[in-house]
N, C-alpha and C positions, 0 to 999 in steps of 0.2 A: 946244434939244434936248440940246446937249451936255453943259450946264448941270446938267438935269434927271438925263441919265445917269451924271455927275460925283457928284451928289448921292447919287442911288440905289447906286452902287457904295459908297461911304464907309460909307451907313447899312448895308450888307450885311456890310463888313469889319467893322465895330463891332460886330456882330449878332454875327460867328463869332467873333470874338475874347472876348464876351463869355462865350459859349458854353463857349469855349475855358477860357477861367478857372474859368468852373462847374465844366466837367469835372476841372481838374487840382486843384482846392480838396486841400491837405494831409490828410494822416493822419497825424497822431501819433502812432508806435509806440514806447512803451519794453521794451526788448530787455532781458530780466534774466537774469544767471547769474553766474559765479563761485567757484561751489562744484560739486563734483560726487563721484563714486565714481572709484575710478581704473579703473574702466573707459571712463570717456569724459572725452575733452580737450577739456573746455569751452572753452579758448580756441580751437582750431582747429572748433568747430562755430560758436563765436562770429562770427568770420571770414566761415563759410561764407554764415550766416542774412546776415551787412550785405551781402555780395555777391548774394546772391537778391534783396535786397528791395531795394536800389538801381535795379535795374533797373524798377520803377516809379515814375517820377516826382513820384506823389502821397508818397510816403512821405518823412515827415520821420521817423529813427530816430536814438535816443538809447541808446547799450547804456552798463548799468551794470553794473558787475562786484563784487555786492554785495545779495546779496536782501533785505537788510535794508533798502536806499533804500525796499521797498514799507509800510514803518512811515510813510513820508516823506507830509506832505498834496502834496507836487510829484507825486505818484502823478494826482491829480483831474486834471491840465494834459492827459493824454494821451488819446488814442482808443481803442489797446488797449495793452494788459500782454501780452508774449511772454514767455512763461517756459520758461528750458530749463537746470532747475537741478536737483540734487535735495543739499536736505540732510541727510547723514549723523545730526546730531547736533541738538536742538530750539534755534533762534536765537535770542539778548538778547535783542532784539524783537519775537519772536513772538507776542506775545499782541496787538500793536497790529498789526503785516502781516497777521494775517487779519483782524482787524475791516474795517481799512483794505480788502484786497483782495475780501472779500465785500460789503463797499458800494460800492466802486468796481463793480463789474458789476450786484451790483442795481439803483444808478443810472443803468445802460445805457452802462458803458463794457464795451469788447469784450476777450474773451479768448481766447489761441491759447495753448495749451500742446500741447511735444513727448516725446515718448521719452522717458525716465526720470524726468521729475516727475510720473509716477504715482506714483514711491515717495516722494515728500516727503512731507514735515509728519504723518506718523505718526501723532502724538500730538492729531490734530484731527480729530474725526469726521466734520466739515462741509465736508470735502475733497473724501470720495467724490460729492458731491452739486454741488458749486462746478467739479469738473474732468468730472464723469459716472462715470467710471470710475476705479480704484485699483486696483495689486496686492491679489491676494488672497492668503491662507497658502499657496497652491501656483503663485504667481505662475512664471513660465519665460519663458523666448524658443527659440525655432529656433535652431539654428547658422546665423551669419553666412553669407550667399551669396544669390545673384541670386533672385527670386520676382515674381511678377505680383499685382498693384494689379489688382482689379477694380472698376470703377465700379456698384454697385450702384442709386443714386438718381439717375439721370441729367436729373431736371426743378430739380436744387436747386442754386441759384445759382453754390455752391460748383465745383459739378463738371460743370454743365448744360456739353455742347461734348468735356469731355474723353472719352478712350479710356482704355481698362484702358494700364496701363502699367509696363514692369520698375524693378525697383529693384533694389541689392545691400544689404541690412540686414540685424538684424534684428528678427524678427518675436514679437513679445511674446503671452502666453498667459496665461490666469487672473486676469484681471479682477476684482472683486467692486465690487459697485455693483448697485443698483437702480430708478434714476430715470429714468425715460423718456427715451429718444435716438434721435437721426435719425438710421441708421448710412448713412453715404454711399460707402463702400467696404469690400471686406474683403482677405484672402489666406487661402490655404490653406496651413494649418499640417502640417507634417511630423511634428511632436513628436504633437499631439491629430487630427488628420486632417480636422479641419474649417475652416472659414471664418472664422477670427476679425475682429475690427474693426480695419481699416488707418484710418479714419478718419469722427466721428462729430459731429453737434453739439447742440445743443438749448438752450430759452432760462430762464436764472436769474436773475429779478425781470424789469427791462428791458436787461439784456444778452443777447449773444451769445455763446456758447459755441464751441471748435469747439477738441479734439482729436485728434492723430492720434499713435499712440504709436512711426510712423516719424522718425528722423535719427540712428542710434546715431554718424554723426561725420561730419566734412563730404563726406567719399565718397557715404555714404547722402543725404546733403539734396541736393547738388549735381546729384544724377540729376536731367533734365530735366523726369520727371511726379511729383517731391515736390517739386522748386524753384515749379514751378508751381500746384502745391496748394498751396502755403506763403505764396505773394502773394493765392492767389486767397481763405484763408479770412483773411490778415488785412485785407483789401478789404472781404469780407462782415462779420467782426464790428465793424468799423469804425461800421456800417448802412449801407454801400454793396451792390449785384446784383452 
């Protein structure tokens, strides 16, 4: 009898354990920036995102400081593309980073872009459609200070579980884009008096999408319910719940 119970514990540890493995299977996130506006210190939001996302053990992340690596076919290696860059001026490489970065998501790898690479790549029409949303000609933001995250979709993977929740950002305005989006939060804007998009996603070819145009610097990301949005959509576009 002992034997048998000997047996049956072993085969139950092997069961969880294997389980175990399933569940931790990696994510590979390439983390891109390196350029930005001198309103925001890329390297100190840089920082902030590897200490968010460390705290998940599935994530392997790779940050390049260099948006041109996304010309790179080392781009295909990874599960999603974080992008939290915006460049001033149109890149050497440019013309091969979006071929490269619009195949990569049509072929179902995942995308998180933050805060200010709404305003990248200007000069590419196929932006407002690959991110959702772009500055428009009367683009803005709220003055910097504390505002409430309302969870608006609370059945969507993303967000399913959380609460509306404070941040100190800020809050961006005037959008332009028209392709269909799952908006999954918003805030109420000071400047326009309405409910803009804190956070939205939708699917390009067989990828996942999924911006939010919160993190203006690691203060803003570090807040507990954008740290937490920030694992959970790179989780989801991953193709992980």
């Amino acid at each position: 009898m002992q034997a048998v119970l000997a047996v049956l514990t072993a085969a139950a540890l092997i069961s969880a354990a294997a389980e175990e493995k399933e569940e931790m299977d990696s994510i590979r996130i390439l983390s891109v920036t390196g350029v930005d506006s001198k309103a925001h210190d890329w390297k100190e939001r840089s920082q902030a995102i590897s200490r968010i996302l460390a705290e998940d053990r599935r994530f392997e992340v790779r940050v390049v400081e260099d948006p041109e690596f996304l010309a790179e076919n080392d781009l295909f290696d990874y599960d999603v593309a974080l992008l939290h860059f915006r460049n001033l001026k149109p890149l050497a490489r440019g013309k091969q980073m979006k071929a490269n970065l619009s195949r990569f998501v049509k072929q179902g790898g995942g995308l998180v872009v933050l805060h200010g690479v709404s305003g990248a790549f200007p000069d590419w029409p196929e932006f407002r459609n690959l991110i959702g949303r772009v500055w428009g000609p009367n683009h803005g933001h709220d003055p910097r200070g504390p505002f409430t995250v309302k969870i608006v979709n609370t059945e969507h993977p993303v967000v399913r579980g959380m609460k509306d929740f404070k941040t100190d950002d800020e809050l961006y305005v005037g959008f332009a884009g028209d392709r269909p989006i799952e908006i999954l939060a918003t805030a109420r804007s000071k400047k326009t008096g309405k409910d803009e998009p804190a956070a939205f996603v939708f699917q390009y070819g067989k990828g996942r999408v999924f911006h939010t145009p919160l993190g203006h610097d690691g203060k803003a990301l570090l807040m507990p319910g954008v740290a937490e949005l920030l694992r959970r959509a790179c989780a989801w576009a991953a193709g992980g719940q």
